[in-house]
VOPADREN-928519 format. One record per atom (N, C-alpha, C): residue in one letter; x, y, z. Coordinates in steps of 0.2 Angstrom, whole numbers, plus 5000, padded with zeros to 4 digits. Each point is the difference from the previous one (the first is absolute). Example, Ala and Ser with C-alpha at 12.3 -4.5 7.8 and 13.67 -1.06 7.14 Angstrom:
BEGIN
A506649725039 A499650065000 A500450065000 S499850054996 S500450065001 S499650055003 
END
This chain:
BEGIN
X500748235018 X500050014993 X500649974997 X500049964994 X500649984999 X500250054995 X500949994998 X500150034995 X499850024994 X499649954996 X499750014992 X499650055003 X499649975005 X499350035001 X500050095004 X500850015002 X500350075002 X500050034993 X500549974997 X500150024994 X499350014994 X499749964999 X499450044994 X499550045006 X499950015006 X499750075003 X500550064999 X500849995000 X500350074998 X499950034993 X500149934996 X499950024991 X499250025003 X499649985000 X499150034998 X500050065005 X500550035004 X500050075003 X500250024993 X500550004999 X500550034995 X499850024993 X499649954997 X499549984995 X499550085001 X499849985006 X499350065001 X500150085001 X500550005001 X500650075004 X500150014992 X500249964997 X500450044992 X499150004995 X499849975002 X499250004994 X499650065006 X499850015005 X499550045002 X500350095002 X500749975004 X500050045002 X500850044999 X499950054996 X500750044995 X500550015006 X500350014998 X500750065005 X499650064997 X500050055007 X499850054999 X500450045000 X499950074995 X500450064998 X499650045005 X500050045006 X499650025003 X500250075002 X499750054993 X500150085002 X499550054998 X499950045007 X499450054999 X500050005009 X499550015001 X500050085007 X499449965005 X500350045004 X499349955007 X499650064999 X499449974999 X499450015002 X499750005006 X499950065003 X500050035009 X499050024999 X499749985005 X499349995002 X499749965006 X500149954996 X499649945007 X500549985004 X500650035001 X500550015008 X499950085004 X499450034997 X499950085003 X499549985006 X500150055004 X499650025007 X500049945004 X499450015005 X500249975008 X499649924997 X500149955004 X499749944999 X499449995005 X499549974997 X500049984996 X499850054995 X499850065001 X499650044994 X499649974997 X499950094997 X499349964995 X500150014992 X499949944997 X500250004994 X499750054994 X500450054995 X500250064996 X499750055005 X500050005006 X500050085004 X500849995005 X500249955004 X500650015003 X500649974995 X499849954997 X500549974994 X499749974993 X500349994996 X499549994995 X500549954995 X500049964994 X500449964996 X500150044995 X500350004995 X500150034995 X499549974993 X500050044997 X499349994995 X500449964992 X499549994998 X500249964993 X500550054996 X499850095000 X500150054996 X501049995002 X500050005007 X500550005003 X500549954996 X499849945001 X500449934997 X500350024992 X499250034996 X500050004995 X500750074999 X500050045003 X500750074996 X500749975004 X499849945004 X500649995001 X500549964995 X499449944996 X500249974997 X500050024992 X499850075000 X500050034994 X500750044998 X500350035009 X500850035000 X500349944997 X499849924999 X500749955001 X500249985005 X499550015006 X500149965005 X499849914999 X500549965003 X499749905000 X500050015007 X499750025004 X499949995005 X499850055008 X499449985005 X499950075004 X500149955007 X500250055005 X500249975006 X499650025003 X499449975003 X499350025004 X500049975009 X500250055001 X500050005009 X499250004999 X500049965009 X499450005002 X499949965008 X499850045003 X499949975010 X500049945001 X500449995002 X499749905004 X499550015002 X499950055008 X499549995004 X499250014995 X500050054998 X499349994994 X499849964997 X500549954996 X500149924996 X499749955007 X500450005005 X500049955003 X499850025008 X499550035004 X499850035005 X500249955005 X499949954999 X500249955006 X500549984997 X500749965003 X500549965000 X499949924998 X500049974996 X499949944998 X499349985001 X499750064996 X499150004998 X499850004991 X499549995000 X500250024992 X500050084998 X500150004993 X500050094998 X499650025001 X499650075002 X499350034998 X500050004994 X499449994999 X499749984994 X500150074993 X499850055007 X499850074995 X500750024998 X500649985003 X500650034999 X500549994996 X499849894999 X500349994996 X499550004992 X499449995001 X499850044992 X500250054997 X500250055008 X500350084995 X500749994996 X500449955006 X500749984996 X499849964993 X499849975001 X499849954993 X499850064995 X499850025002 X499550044994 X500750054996 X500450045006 X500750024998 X500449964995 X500249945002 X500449954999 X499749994993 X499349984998 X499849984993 X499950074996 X499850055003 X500150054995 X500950034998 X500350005004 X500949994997 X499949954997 X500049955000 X500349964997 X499250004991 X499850025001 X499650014993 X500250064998 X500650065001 X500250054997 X500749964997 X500149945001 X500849975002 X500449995004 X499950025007 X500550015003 X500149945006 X500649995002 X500249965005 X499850035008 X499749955003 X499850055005 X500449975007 X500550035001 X500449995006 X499649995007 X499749965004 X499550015004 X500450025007 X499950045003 X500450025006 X499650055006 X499949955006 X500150035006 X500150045005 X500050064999 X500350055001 X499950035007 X500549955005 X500050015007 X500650005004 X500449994996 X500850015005 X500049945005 X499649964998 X500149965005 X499749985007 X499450064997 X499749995010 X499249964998 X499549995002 X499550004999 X499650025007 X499450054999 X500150035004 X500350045006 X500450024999 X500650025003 X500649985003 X499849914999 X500449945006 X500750004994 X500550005002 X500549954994 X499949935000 X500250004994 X500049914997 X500449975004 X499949955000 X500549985005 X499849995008 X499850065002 X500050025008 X499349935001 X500050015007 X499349975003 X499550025001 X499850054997 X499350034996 X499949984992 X500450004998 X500249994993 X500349944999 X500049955000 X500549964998 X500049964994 X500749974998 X500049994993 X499549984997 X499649935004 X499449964996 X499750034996 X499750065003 X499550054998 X500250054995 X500650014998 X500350024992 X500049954995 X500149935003 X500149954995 X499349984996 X499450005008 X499449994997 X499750044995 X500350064999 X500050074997 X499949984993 X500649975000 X500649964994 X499549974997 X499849945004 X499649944996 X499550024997 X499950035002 X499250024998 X499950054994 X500550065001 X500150024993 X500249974996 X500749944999 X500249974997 X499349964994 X499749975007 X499449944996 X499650044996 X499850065001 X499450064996 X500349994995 X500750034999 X500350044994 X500449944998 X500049944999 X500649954998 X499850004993 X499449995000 X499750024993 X500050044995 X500550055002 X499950054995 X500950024999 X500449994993 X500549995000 X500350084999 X499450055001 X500250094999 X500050035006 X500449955006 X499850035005 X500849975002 X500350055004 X500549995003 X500150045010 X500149935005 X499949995006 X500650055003 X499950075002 X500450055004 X500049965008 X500649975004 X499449995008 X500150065002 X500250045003 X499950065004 X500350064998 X499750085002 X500350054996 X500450025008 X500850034997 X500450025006 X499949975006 X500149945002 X500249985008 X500450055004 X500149995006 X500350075003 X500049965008 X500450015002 X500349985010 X499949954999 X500049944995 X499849945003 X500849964998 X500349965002 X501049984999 X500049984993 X500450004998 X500249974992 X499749925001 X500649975004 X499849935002 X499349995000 X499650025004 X499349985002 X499450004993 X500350054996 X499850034996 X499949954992 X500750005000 X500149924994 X499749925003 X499850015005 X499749945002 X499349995001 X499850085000 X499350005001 X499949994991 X500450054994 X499850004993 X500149915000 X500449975001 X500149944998 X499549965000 X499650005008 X499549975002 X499350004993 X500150064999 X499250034995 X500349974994 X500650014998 X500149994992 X499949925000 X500149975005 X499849915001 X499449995000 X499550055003 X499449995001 X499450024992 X500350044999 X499950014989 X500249964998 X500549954999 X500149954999 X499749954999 X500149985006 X499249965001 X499449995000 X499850044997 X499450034996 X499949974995 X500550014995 X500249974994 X500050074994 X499950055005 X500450054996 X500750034997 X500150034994 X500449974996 X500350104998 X499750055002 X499950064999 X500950015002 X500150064997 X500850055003 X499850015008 X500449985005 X500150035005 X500450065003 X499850075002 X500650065001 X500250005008 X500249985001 X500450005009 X500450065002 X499850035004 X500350095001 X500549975007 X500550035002 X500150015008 X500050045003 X500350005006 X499950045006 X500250074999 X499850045004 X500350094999 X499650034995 X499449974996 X499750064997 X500449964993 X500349955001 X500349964994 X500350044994 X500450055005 X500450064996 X500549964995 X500350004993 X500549994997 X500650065002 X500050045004 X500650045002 X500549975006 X499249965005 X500449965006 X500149945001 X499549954993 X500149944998 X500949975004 X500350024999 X500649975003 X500250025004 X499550055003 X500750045007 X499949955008 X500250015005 X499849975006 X499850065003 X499349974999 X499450035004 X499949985008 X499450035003 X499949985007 X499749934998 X499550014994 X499649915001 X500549984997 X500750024997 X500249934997 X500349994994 X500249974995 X500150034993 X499649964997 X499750034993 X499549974995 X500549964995 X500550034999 X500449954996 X500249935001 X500150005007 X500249955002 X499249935000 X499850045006 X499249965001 X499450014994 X500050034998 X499449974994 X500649974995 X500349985000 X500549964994 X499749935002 X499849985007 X499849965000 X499449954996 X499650065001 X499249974998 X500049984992 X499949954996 X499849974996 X499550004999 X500049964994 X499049994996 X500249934995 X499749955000 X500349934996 X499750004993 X499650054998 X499950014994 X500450064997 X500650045005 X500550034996 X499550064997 X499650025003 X499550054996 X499850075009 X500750014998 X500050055008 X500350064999 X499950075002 X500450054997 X500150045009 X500350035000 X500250075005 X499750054997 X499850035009 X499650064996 X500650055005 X499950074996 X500550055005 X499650074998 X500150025005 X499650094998 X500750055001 X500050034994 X500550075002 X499750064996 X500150045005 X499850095000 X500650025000 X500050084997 X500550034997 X500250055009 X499650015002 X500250095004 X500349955006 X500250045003 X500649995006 X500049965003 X499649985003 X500049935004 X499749944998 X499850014992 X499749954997 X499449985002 X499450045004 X499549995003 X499450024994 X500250034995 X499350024995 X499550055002 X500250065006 X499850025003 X500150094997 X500550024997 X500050064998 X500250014993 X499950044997 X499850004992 X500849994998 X500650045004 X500750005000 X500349954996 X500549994998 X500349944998 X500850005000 X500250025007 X500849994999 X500349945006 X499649944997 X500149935003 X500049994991 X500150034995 X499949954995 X500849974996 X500350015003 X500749984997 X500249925004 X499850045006 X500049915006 X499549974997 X499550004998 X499349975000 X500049974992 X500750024997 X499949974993 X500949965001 X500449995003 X500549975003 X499649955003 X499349995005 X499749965002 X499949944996 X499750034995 X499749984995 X500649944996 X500550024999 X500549964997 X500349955006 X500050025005 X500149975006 X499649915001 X499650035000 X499449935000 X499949964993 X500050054995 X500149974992 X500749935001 X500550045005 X500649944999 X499849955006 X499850025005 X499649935004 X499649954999 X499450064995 X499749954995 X500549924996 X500250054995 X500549964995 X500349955003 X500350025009 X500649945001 X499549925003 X499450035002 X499849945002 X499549974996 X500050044993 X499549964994 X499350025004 X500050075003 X499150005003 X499850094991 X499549995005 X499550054994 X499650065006 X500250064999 X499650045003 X499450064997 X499450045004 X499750024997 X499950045005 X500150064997 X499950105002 X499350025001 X499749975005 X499450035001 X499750075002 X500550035001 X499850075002 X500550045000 X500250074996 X500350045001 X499850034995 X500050095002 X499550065000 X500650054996 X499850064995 X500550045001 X499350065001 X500350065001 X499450064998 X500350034994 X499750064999 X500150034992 X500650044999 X500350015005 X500750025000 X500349964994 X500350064995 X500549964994 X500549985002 X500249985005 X500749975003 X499749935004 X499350015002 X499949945002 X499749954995 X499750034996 X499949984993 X500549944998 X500350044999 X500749984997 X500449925002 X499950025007 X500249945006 X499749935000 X499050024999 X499749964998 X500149954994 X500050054994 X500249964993 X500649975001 X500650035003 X500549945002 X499949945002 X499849995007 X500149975004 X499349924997 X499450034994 X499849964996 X500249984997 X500550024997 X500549974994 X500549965001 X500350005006 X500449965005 X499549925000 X499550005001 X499749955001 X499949984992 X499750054995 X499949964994 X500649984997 X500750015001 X500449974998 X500349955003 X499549985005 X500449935007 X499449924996 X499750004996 X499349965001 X500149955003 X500749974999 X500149935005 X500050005006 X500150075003 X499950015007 X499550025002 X499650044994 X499450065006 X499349974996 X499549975003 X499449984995 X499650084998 X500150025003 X499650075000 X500150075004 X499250054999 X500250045005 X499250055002 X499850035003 X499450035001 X500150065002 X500150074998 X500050035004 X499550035002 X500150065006 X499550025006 X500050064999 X499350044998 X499449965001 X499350034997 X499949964998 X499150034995 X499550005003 X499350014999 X499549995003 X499650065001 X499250004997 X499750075001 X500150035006 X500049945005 X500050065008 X500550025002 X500649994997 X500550065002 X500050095001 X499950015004 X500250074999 X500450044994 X499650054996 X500550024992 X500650035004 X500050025006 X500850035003 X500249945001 X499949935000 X500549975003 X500649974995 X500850045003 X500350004996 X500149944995 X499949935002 X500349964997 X499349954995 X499650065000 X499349984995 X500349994993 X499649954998 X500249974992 X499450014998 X499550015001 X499450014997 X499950104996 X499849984994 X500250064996 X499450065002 X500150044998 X499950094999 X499550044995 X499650015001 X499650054994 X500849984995 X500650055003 X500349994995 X500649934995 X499649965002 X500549964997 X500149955007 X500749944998 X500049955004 X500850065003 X500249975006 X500550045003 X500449965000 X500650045001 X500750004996 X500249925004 X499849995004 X500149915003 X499849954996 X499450015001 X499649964994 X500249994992 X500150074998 X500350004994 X500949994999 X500149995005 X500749984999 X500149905000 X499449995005 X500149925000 X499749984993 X499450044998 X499749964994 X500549964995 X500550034997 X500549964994 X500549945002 X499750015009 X500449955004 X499649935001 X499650014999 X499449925002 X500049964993 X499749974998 X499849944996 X500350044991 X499950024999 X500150034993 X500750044999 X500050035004 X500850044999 X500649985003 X499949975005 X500549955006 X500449954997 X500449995002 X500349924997 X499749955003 X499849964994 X499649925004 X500349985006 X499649955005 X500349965003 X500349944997 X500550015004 X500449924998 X499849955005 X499549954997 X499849945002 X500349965003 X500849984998 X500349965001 X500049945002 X499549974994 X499749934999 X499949985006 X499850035005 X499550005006 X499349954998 X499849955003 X499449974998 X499450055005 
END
């Protein structure tokens, strides 16, 4: 390819990226269903997608945006086979009813990196077969500009090193597609922002994902933080929230020094008013960063939660609960806008 001929294929990317597809502002809550019970199950008895009703009060609070986990192995039953048909209708069918309430729909995989229990990577699993993963979503959904490409939810024991080469591999392979959509790239350890820089056994994430690029410049970090003790999401607690919100700023300046952009996929508080509390901060931290943070989703909505499960965002005979109503003036209308940053 010669250079003129390099150069107007990067203007007509660029062209297409600022006419089709915006910078997204992306804030509102994961919708939890179609990653429930054993695989493959059976679909609205062991796991189910969330309904149009769902979409619709999400983007009624002033939610732009839902973060929709959903199983590889059910999508994709064989390894570099095509999708089942009936699986990815049901996704589709989710994807266009969000996006007909308004909302951007984060599409995300939610498997820590194994498929079928193998890791990525290993010899049971090996990279090809997540890239193929890639291509394939990529080419469905290249089409549709309200759709933004999660690759994998929480990785876990697989090396930092290994880990940014395997995302590298997929974000080349979306690429190549000629897809043009936001990419969110998590790292290793559950892609905690509390360990983001520590020396881990696999590794450090600051170090090794600093690596991975995207030549459209249209890539963001994704990181999970919980508030209770060990940062795991696991107890309604929250006296992990003062480290977990120094986190937060912590990565804000990682962000900033290498000109990258991150996005807070998951973090929970329960109705404790001190956790409360924690939560609204640690949102406002983000909405006063736009240059650094594209957005944020908290965890977690969905009719099939348990009403005891503390970190339910789905409301109450009485009313919406104190999480939910605390984030509401935090999303699209009350929040401070994203700052674009003449980002094409």
């Amino acid at each position: 390819m010669s250079g003129k001929t390099a150069l107007a294929v990067a203007l007509a990317l660029a062209t297409a990226v600022s006419q089709a597809f915006a910078e997204p502002c992306l804030r509102g809550v994961n919708l939890s269903g179609a990653d429930f019970g054993p695989t493959p199950g059976r679909p609205n008895f062991d796991y189910a997608y969330p309904d149009a009703a769902a979409f619709d009060r999400l983007a009624a609070n002033g939610g732009t945006a839902v973060r929709l986990p959903f199983r590889w192995e059910r999508l994709q039953p064989k390894p570099n086979a095509p999708f089942d048909k009936g699986e990815l209708a049901r996704l589709d069918g989710a994807v266009k009813a969000a996006n007909a309430a308004g909302l951007t729909v984060i599409v995300d995989p939610h498997d820590y990196a194994y498929y079928r229990g193998k890791r990525i990577g290993s010899a049971d699993a090996p990279v090809a077969q997540f890239v193929d993963l890639w291509k394939r979503l990529a080419t469905h959904f290249k089409g549709n500009p309200r759709t933004v490409f999660s690759l994998m939810n929480e990785p876990y024991d697989v090396q930092a090193a290994d880990w940014a080469k395997t995302s590298q591999a997929a974000v080349d392979a979306i690429r190549k597609t000629g897809a043009l959509q936001m990419i969110i790239v998590p790292g290793t350890a559950y892609t905690g922002a509390h360990s983001w820089s520590s020396e881990l056994a696999v590794g450090r994430n600051d170090v090794e994902m600093a690596r991975v690029s995207d030549p459209l410049g249209r890539m963001a970090y994704d990181f999970h933080q919980y508030l209770d003790a060990d940062f795991s999401g696991r107890q309604p607690e929250c006296s992990g929230a003062e480290r977990a919100l120094k986190a937060i700023d912590d990565v804000t300046a990682w962000l900033r020094a290498g000109g990258r952009r991150g996005f807070l996929g998951e973090f929970a508080a329960s109705e404790r008013p001190d956790c409360v509390a924690a939560l609204t901060a640690m949102v406002r931290k983000m909405n006063d960063a736009p240059d650094a943070w594209i957005g944020w989703t908290a965890w977690g909505a969905g009719a099939w939660w348990p009403k005891d499960y503390p970190f339910n965002l789905e409301p109450t005979d009485a009313g919406e609960r104190p999480q939910m109503a605390a984030l509401k003036p935090l999303m699209a209308n009350g929040g401070s806008a994203c700052d674009l940053g003449g980002r094409s």
